[in-house]
N, C-alpha and C positions, 0 to 999 in steps of 0.2 A: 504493500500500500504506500501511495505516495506519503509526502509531508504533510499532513493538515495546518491551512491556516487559522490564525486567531477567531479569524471572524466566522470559521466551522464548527467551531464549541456548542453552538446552540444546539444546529446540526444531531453533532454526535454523541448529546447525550439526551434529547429527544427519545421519546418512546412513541409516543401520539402526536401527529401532526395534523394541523386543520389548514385546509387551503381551499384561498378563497380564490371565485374563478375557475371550480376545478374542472368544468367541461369544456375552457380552451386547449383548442390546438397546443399549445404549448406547455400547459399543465398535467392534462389527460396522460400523457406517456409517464409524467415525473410521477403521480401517483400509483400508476402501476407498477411502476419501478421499485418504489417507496414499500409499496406491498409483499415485493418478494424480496426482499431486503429484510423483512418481518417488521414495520413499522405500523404502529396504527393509525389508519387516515380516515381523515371524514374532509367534510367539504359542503364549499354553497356556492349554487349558481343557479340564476334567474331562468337560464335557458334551458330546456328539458329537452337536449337535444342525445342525437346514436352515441357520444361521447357520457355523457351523465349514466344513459342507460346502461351503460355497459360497465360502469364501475360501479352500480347497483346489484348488477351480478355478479362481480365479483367481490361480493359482503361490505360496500363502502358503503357508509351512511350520507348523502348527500342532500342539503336542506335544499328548496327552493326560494326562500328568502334570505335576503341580509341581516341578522338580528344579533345581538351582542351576547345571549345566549348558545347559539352553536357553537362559539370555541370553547366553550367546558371541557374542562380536564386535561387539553392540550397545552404541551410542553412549546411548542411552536407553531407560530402562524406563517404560513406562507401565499403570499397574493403576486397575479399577475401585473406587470406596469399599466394596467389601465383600469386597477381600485386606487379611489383616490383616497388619500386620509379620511376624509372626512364617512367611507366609509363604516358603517355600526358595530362592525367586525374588527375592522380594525381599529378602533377610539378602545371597543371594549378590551383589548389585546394591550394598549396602551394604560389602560386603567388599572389592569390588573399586571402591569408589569414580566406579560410573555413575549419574549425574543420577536422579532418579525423578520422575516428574509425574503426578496425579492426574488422572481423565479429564477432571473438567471445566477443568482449569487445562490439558490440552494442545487441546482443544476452543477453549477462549479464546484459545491461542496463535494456533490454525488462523483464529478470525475475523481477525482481525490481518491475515491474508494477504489480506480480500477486499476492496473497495472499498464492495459492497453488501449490508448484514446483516441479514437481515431476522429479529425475534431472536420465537420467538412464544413469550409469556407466558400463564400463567393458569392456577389450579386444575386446570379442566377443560377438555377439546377443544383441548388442543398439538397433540397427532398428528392430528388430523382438519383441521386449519385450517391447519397444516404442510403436510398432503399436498395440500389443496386447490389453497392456492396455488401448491405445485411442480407441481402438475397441469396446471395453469393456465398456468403458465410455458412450460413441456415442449410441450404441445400448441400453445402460439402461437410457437415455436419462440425464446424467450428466452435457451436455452443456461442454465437457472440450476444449481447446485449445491445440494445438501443433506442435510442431516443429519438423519435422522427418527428419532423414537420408537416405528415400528412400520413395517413394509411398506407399501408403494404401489404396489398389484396393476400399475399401466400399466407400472413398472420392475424388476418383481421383488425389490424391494431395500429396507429403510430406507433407500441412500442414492445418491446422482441427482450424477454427474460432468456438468460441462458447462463451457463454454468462455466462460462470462461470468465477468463479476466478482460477481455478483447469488451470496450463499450464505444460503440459507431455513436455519434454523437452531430447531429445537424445544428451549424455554429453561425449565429445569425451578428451580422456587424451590428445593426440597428441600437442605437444610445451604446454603444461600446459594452453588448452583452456578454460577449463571444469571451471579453478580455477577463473574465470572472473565471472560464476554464484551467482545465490543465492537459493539455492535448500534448499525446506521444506522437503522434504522425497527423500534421496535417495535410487538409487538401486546399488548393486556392484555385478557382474555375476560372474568374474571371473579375474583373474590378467596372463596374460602370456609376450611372452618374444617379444613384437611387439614395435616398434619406437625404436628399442634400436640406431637409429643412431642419434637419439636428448636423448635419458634418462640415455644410454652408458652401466647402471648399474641396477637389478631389483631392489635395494635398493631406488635407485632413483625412477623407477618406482612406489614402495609401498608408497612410501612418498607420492608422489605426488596421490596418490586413497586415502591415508588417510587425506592429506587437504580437498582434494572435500568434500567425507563423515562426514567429522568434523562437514561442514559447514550447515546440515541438525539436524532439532528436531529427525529425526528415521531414519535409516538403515536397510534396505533389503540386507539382507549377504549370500551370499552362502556356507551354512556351512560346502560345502564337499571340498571346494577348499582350498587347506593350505596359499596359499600366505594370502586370503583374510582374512581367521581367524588371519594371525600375525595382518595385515594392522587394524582389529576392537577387539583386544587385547584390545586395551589398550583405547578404543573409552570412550570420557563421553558421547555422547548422548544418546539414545535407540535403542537398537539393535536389530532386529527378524530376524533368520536363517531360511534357507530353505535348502532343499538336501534329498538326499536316504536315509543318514544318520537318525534313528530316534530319535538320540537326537536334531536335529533340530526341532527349533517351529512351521515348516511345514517341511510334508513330505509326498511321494505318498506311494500308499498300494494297494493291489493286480492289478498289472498293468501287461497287455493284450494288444496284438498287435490288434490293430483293421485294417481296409478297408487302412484309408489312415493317421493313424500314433497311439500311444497309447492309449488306455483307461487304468486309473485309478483312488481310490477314494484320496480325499484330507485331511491327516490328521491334525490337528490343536493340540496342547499338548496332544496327547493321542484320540481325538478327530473327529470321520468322519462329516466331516463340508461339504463334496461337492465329486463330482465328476466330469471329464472330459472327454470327448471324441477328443483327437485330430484330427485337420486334416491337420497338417502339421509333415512330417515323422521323426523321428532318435530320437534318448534319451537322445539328448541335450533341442527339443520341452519339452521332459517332465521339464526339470530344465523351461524353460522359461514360459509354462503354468503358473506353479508351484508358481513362484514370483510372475506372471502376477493375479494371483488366489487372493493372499495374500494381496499384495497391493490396491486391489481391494476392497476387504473383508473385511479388516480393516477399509476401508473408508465408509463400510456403503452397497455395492450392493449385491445382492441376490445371494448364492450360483447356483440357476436355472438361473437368467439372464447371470454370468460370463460364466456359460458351454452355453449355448445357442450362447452366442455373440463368443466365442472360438470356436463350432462347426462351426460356420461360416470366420472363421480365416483361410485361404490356402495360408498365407505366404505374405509378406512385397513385395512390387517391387523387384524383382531382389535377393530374396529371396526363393531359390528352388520355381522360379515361373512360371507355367503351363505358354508357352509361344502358343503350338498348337500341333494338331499331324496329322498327312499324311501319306498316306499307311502303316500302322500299325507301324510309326515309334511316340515315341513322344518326342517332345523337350523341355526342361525347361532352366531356366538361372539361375546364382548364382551366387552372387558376395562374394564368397569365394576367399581370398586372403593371408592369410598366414596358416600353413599344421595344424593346429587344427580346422578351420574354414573347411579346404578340406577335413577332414579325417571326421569328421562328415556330411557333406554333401554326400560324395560318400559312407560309411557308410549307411548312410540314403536309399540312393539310390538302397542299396543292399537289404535291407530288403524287395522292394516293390518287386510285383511281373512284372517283366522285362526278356527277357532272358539274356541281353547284356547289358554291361551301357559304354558308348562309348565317354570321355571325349577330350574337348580341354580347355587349361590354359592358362590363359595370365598373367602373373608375370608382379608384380608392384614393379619398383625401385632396383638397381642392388643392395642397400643394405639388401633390405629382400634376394633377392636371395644368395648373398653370407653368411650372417649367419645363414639362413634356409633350405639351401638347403637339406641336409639331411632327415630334416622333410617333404618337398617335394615330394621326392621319396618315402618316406615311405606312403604318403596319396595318390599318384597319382595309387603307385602299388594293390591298389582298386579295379581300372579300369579294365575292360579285354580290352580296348584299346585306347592309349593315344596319343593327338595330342598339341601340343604348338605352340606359337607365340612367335616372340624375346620378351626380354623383354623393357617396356614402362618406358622410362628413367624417367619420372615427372620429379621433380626437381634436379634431381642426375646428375652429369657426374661419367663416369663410372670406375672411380678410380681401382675398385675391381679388372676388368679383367676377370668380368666373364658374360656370354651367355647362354642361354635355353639348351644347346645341354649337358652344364652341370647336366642337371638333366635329357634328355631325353637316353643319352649315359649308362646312369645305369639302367635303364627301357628294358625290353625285346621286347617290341613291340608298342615304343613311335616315331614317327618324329614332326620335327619342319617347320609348312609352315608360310610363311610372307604374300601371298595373299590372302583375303578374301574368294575372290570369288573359288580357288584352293584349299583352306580349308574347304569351302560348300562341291565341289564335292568328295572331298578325304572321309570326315565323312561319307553323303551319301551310298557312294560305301561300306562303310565298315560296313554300318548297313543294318538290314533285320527287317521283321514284326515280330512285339515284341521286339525290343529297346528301350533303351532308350539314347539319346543323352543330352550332356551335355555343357551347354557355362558357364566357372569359371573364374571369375579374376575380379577386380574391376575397367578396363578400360573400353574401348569401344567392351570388345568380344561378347557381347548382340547381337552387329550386324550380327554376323554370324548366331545365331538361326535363327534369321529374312529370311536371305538370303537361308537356309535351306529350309527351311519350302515355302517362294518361289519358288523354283526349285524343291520341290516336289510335289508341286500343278499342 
């Protein structure tokens, strides 16, 4: 076990934890985790959603309200970044003088406990190169542990209990969470220009990817990306590149579009070490196999087991993920949310054989959309036809003054619907057998596929 910091004391002598928020994406995994650890956990969260339910069945006690009562008994409180103080949960946490820790600071505590971190970085493609590699593990029977940013259909779960020391770990920069860890091996995808209303500056941004990476014996680099090459410049630890590029210590070689995404083989310094067959589409999959391959490889698993366990990879929850198809239309979801995440996804999209790809987008936060928007338009005019929702304020008031119509106004044949169910029928109508329909954005637009595919039955 690694060194414990001062500020994990509360952590590790904990018996019973209450955490609040606990059917976020980001929490949900820590409590499971928490649970096979032997920890006792309970929780509150407003939302009754597949994440609550499901740590219901696994014997959690999870309130539906906020009330200063549920943390009874508990040694520590744990709340997501978007409970504020003023919270009842937590005032009454503060009353009675119980510990509090932020998720990513008790997330940091938990790497602590592993011997093996595998901490994955990057703008884009955490949750996909996360689930890869825990896929990957899983099926070559590694026993690893992990904490995901989205589901991973082979376990039902964000997050994968196992009997090694090995914990894959999805490492997100946003307000500098990531720098709470303690990552043995990380991974760095790629550097782009997202959270700039907390980083302000890319300069800021690289800093902050090169403390995380610092904090790692080896790095996983993507050696075609430039930010990333400044950001491990100057790296003292060990470094292996990957990318198209063949000066990189991995790199793919005669690669073919296959059924349902590329085939290529894997070279290693000069070296055919493997091949892949994807089966999740666009030639960002190949950068993610790619690393997924390497870090893999390195560790020890079988060129034949990684393609095998990857053949069986069709994408992360919510992750260009097969949601159903009805009267020859089919629907998928993707929680694509800023224009290099949508340009590859709808990219992707084009290559399959579809006649139509028929998107709606839900914009997260009026400050992506005001300093993105351009990239926006540019990934949405993809589409041959485009559908939006206002956008979902999260934590933002809307200073900017800006609205969806700002990017559907530049689009030839985009509108903007607020009703769910008016958004079902409008898609619908405007697909034919041999589409393909598309739910983008990192809120709640998921629901609409659902509703779709409903009223097409």
């Amino acid at each position: 076990m690694k060194k414990q910091l001062n500020s994990d004391k509360s952590f590790l002598t904990a018996r019973h934890i209450h955490m609040i928020g606990i059917g976020g994406s980001g929490m949900c995994p820590i409590a499971e985790l928490l649970l096979s650890r032997g920890y006792k956990v309970t929780g509150s969260d407003r939302n009754d959603n597949a994440n609550v339910k499901r740590l219901r069945e696994l014997g959690v006690t999870v309130y539906n309200e906020h009330i200063g009562n549920n943390i009874q008994g508990a040694d520590l409180v744990a709340y997501s970044a978007a409970v504020p103080e003023s919270n009842p949960e937590m005032v009454a946490a503060g009353e009675n003088n119980i510990p509090k820790m932020e998720r990513s600071e008790l997330l940091g505590a938990i790497t602590r406990c592993y011997d093996n971190v595998i901490g994955v970085s990057g703008t884009h493609g955490k949750t996909t190169v996360s689930s890869m590699i825990t896929q990957i593990l899983l099926i070559n029977k590694q026993n690893p542990n992990a904490v995901i940013g989205g589901k991973l259909p082979m376990a039902n779960s964000s997050c994968v209990v196992g009997e090694s020391e090995t914990l894959v770990c999805e490492s997100c920069e946003f307000v500098d969470s990531f720098l709470q860890f303690s990552p043995d091996i990380t991974v760095l995808l790629n550097i782009d220009d997202d959270h700039m209303d907390y980083f302000k500056t890319m300069e800021n941004l690289k800093n902050s990817f090169k403390k995380f990476v610092s904090m790692g014996k080896i790095c996983y680099a993507n050696g075609d990306d430039a930010d990333v090459k400044d950001v491990i410049s100057t790296l003292d630890s060990k470094v292996i590149t990957y990318g198209f590029d063949e000066t990189n210590d991995y790199h793919p070689q005669n690669i073919k579009p296959g059924k349902y995404g590329y085939c290529f083989d894997v070279v290693k310094n000069g070296e055919v070490v493997g091949s892949l067959e994807m089966h999740a589409p666009g030639k960002h999959n190949i950068y993610n196999g790619l690393v997924s391959f390497a870090v893999c490889y390195d560790m020890g698993v079988s060129p034949s087991g990684i393609a095998d366990a990857l053949s069986k990879f069709t994408g992360a929850g919510r992750r260009f993920e097969f949601i159903g198809e009805s009267e020859g239309i089919t629907v998928v979801d993707d929680y694509a949310h800023h224009p290099t995440e949508m340009m590859a996804t709808l990219q992707a999209a084009k290559t399959l054989d579809y006649k139509k790809v028929i998107v709606v987008f839900q914009p997260y936060t009026y400050s992506r959309v005001a300093l993105l928007r351009d990239g926006m338009i540019q990934a949405l005019s993809v589409a041959d036809k485009v559908f939006m929702t206002p956008i979902v304020a999260a934590r933002e008031e809307n200073v900017y003054g800006v609205k969806s119509e700002n990017v559907t106004d530049a689009l030839p044949d985009a509108e903007v619907v607020a009703d769910y169910n008016e958004l079902a029928d409008k898609m619908i109508a405007a697909a034919n057998d041999g589409d393909l329909i598309i739910t983008m954005g990192a809120g709640d637009i998921y629901k609409v596929a659902h509703i779709i595919l409903e009223k097409l039955v």
